[in-house]
C-alpha positions as CSV (number, residue, x, y, z in Angstrom):
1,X,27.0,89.6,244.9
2,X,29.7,90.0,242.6
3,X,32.5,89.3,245.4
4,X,30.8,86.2,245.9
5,X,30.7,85.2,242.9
6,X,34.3,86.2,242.4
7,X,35.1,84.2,245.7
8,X,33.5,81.0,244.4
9,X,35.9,81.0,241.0
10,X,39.1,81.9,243.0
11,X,37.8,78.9,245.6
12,X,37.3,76.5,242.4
13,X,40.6,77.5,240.6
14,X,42.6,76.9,244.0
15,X,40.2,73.3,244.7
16,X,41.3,72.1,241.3
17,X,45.0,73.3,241.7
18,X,44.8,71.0,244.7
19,X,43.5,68.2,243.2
20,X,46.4,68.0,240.0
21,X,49.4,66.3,240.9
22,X,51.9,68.7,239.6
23,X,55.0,66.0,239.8
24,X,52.9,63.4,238.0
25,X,52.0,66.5,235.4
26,X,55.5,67.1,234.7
27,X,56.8,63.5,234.3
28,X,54.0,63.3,231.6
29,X,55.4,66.6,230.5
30,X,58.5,65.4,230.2
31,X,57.5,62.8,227.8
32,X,55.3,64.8,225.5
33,X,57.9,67.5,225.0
34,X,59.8,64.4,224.0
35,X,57.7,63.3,221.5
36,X,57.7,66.9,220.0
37,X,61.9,66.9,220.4
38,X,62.1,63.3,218.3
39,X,59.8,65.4,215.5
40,X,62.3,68.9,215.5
41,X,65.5,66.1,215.4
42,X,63.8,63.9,212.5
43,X,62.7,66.8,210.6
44,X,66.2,68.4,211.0
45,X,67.6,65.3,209.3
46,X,65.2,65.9,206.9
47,X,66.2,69.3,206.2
48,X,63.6,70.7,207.6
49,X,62.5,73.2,210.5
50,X,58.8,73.2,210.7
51,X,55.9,74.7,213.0
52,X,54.0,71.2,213.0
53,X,57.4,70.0,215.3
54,X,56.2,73.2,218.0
55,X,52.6,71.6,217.6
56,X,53.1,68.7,218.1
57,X,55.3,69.3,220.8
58,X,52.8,71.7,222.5
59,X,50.0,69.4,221.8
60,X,51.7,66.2,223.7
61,X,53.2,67.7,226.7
62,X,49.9,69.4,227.3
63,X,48.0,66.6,226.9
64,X,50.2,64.8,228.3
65,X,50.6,67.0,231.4
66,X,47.0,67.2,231.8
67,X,46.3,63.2,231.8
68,X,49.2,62.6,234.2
69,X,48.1,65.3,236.6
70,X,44.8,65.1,236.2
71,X,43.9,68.7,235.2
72,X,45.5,71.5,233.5
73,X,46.1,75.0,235.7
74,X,48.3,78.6,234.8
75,X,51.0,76.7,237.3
76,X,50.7,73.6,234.5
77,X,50.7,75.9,231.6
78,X,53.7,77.4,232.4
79,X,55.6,74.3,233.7
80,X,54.8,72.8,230.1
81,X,56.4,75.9,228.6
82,X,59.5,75.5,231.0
83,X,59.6,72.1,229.7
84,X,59.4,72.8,226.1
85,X,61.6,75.6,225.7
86,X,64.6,73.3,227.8
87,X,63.5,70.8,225.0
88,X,64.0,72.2,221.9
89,X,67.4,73.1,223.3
90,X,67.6,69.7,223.6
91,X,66.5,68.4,220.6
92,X,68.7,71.5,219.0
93,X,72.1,69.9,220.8
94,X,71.5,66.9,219.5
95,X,70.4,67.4,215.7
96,X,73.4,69.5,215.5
97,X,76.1,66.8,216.9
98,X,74.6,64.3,214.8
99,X,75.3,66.7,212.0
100,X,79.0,67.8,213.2
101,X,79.7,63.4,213.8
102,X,78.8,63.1,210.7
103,X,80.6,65.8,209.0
104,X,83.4,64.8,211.4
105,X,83.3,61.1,210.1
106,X,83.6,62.0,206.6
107,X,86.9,63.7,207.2
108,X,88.3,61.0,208.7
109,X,87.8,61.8,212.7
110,X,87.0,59.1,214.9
111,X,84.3,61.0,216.8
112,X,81.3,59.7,218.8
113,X,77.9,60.9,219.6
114,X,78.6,61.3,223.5
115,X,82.2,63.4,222.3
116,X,80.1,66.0,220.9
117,X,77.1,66.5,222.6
118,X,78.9,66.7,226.1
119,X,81.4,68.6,225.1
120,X,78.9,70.7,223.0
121,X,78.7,74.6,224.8
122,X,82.7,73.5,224.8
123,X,83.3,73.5,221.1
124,X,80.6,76.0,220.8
125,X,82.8,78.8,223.0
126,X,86.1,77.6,221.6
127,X,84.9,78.3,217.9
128,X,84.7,74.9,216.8
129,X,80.9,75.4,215.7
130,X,79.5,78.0,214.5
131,X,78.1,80.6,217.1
132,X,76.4,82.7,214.3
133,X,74.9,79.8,212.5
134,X,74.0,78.1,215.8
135,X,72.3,81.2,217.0
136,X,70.4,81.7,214.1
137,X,69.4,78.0,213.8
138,X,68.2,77.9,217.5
139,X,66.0,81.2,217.1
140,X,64.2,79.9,214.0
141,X,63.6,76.3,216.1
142,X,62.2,78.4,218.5
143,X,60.3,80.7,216.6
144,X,58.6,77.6,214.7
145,X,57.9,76.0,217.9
146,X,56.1,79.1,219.5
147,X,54.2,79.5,216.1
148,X,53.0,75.9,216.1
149,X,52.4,76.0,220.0
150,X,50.9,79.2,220.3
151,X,47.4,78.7,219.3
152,X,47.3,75.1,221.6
153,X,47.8,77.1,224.5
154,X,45.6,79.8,223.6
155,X,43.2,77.7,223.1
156,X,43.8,75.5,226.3
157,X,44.3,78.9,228.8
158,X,40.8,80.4,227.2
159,X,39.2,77.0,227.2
160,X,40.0,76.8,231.0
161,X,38.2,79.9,231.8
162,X,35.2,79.2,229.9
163,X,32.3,78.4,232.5
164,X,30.0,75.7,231.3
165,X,26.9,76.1,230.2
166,X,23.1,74.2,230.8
167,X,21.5,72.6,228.2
């Protein structure tokens, strides 16, 4: 009885795999994650690094995710986290040649946005920026974002194996 039973969840988990459309889910992951990415890049101009940015990053790409593919797996779970650790790099990149344009600017340089961020990993290697300070800005962004993230997909992974119950 109990391989049956067994049976029947591995057959529902693989039925509702099959129904989600994964490339829908991560188009709508894609623009979640960039919700949370506009929140790490405003608070960073703020002067901030906060968890809430990780939250509400984790919170939007999930949600979105799930809405666009119509149902939330593992696979979708860990696609979202693909997403969102490619997006904070993102977001990371960009907050930081906003900063260097700036800085830039002020000396007199006639810099753009576009000079910088493409050439970022460029000036990065050659010593222009800061590997240390980089580095250590980059691990707390993602340490903040895994803090604020980590209870919504706890509580999304544990929700998803919870079997309803009759009332």
């Amino acid at each position: 009885m109990q391989d049956d039973q067994t049976k029947k969840i591995k057959n529902a988990k693989t039925n509702s795999e099959k129904e989600q459309n994964v490339a829908l889910g991560v188009i709508g992951a894609i623009f979640g994650s960039t919700i949370g990415a506009i929140m790490i890049i405003l608070l960073d101009r703020l002067g901030y690094v906060a968890s809430v940015s990780g939250l509400v990053m984790a919170l939007a790409t999930i949600f979105l995710y799930q809405k666009f593919a119509k149902g939330l797996s593992n696979k979708g779970v860990a696609i979202c986290i693909v997403i969102m650790v490619v997006m904070v790099l993102v977001a990371e990149n960009i907050a930081w040649s906003i900063a260097i344009v700036e800085d830039l600017r002020k000396l007199g340089y006639d810099l753009t946005f576009g000079d910088v961020f493409n050439n970022f990993f460029q000036l990065l290697a050659d010593g222009y920026i800061d590997g240390g300070l980089y580095a250590r800005s980059l691990v707390l962004v993602y340490a903040f974002t895994a803090l604020g993230a980590f209870g919504v997909f706890k509580s999304r992974v544990s929700g998803n194996r919870k079997t309803p119950t009759k009332n």
